[in-house]
C-alpha positions, -999 to +999 in steps of 0.1 A: -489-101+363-486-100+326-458-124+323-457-133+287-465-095+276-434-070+282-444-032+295-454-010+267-430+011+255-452+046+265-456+027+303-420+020+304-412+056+293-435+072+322-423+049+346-387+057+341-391+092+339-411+083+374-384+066+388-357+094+380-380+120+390-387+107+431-365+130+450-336+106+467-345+127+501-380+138+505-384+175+510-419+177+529-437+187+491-464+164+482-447+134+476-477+121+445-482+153+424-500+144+388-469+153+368-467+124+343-484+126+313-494+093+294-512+090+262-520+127+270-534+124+308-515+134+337-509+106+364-494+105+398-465+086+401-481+061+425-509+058+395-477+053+372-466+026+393-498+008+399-502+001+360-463-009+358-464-036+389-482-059+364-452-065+338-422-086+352-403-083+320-367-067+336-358-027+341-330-018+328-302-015+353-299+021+357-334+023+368-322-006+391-293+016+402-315+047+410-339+022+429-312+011+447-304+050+460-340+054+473-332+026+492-346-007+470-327-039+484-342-065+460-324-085+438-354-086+419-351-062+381-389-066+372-405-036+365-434-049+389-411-055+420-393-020+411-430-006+410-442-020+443-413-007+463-416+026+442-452+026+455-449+016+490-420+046+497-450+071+482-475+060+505-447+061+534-439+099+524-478+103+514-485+093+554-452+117+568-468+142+544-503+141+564-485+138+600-467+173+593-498+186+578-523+179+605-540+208+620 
């Protein structure tokens, strides 16, 4: 983890906007569409995630709050814990997502 660095400000942006994006109740779409543009190239929002899980500086607490509806039950506010659980409910709905799509 970067400890001593805080999440850049265009990270911080695209994982916010991935946060308050991720459908509170998933819908049977693809749950990682490349929808988030950074520096100009679209990402996925597990992608967006995996770059933020290094930074432990603290989320703000709306983010937190929002987390907290898609079922986050950490105390942690690091972006890198909010990222990990961010990532492991994509690859749940990314696995539910190949289940209903199997032929």
């Amino acid at each position: 983890m970067s400890e001593d660095a805080p999440i850049p400000g265009n990270l911080r942006n695209a994982f916010h906007f991935t946060v308050l994006n991720t459908p509170r109740h998933w819908t049977g779409e693809d749950p990682d569409p490349e929808i988030i543009s950074l520096d100009g190239k679209s990402f996925t929002p597990s992608a967006i995630c995996g770059l933020a899980r290094k930074f432990a500086d603290p989320m703000p607490r709306f983010i937190y709050d929002v987390l907290h509806e898609l079922g986050y039950a950490e105390g942690d506010l690091s972006h890198a814990a909010g990222a990990r659980f961010l990532m492991d409910l994509i690859e749940r709905r990314k696995a539910l997502y190949r289940w209903a799509h199997q032929s």
